[in-house]
N, C-alpha and C positions, 0 to 999 in steps of 0.2 A: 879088152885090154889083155895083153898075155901077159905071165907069169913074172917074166923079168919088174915089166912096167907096176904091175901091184906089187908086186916088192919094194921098189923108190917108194912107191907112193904111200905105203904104209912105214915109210921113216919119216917120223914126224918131230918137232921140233920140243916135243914131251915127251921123256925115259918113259913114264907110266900108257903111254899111248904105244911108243914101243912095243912095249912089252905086252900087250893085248893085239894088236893088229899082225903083228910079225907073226907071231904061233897061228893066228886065225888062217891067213892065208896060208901058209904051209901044211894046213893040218884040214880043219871044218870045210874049209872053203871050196877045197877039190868035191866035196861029196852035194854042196847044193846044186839045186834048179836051176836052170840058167836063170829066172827071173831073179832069185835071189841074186844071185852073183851078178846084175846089173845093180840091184840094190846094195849092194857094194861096195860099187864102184861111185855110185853112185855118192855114198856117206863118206867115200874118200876127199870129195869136192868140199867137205863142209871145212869152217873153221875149227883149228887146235880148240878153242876154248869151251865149243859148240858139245865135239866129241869127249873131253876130257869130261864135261858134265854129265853125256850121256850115257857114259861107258863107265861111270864112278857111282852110276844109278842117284847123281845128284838132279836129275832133270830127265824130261823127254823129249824127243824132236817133235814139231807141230804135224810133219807128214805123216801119215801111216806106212806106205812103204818105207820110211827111213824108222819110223818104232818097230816095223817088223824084223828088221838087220838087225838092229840094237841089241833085240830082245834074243834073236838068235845066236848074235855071240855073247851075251851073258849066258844062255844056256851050255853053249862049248866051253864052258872057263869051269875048271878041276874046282869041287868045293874046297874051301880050305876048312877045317877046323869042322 
């Protein structure tokens, strides 16, 4: 998927998913694997309510490739506090 197209795709229909996916591609996402960056694109496919959970670290996805995305943009996100 090139660059433009993971940009729509990471506008999602929740500010708070915004705001995690939009910096991700712009920023982490240039430096992964290709494997990774199909795991990506991949977790783009999921439902709002799927990713809202799993990127609020209220839940995990059942896949392991899609826990291993997850888990890697929890680790690109700036600690707060």
């Amino acid at each position: 998927m090139n660059k433009n197209r993971l940009r729509w795709a990471c506008r999602r229909g929740m500010l708070e998913l915004d705001l995690i996916l939009g910096p991700f591609v712009e920023g982490p996402f240039e430096l992964l694997e290709e494997s990774d960056q199909l795991r990506f694109e991949a977790l783009l496919e999921c439902e709002d309510q799927n990713l809202f959970l799993w990127l609020m670290k209220r839940g995990q996805p059942d896949s392991p490739d899609l826990q291993r995305i997850v888990r890697i943009i929890h680790e690109s996100r700036p600690q707060i506090g």
